[in-house]
N, C-alpha and C positions, 0 to 999 in steps of 0.2 A: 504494500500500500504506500504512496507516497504522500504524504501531510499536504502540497503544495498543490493537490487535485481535489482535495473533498468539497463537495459541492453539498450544499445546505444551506441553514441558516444559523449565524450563531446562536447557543441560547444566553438567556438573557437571564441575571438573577435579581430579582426584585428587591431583598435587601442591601443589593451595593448600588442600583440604582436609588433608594432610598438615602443611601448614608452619602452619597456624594454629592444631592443636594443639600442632604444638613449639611455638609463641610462649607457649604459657601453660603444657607443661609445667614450667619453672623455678617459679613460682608455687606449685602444684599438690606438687610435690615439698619442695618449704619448709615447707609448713604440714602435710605427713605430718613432718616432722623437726620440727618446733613440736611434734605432737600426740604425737610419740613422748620428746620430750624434758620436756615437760609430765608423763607418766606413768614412765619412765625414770629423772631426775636422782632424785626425791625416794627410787626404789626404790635407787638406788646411793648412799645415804646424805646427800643435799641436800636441807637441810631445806626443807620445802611453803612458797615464796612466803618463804623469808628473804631477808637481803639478796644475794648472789651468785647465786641459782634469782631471786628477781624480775629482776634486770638482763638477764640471759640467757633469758629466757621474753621479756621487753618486747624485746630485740635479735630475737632470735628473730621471736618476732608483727609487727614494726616490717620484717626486712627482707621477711617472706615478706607481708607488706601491699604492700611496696615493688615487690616483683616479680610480682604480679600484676596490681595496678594497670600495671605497665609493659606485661606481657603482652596486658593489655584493650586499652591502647592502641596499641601495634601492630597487637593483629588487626585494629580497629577502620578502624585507617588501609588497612590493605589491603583489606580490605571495602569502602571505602568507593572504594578506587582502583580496585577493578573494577566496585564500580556506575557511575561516572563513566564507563570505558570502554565498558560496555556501552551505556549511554545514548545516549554519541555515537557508536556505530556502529549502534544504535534508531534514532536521528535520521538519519544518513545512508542509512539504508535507505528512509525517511520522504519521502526528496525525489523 
């Protein structure tokens, strides 16, 4: 049998598609609080981009940068952990 021909479908597992959008929900929900806080502070009297509304938009933008980038990379590593497994059990099907 040669791994490089099997024609199907992959399967698909429902718990890692679950857990790889939690991994980036925290990101995702950050930058809804950025975007709400961006239109929010200045309505509850903080003035647009002064000095206290800059530091707390830049903390803000800064960690929900922070947490998504984290996010990519975890999903990224678990992705990448089950092409690796699927590979070598491709290959040992192969011999």
């Amino acid at each position: 049998m040669n791994a490089g021909r099997i024609i199907g479908q992959r399967p698909e597992d429902p718990d890692r598609i679950r857990k790889a959008k939690r991994l980036l929900l925290p990101g995702k929900i950050a930058w809804i609080v950025t975007a709400v806080a961006l239109i929010g502070l200045p309505l509850a009297g903080m003035h647009f981009l002064a000095d206290t509304h800059k530091w707390v938009m830049l903390g803000l933008i800064g960690s929900s940068a922070l947490l998504s980038i984290a996010g990519s990379i975890a999903k990224a590593s678990m992705l990448s952990k089950s092409r690796k497994l699927r590979q070598h059990i491709l290959a040992q099907m192969d011999k």
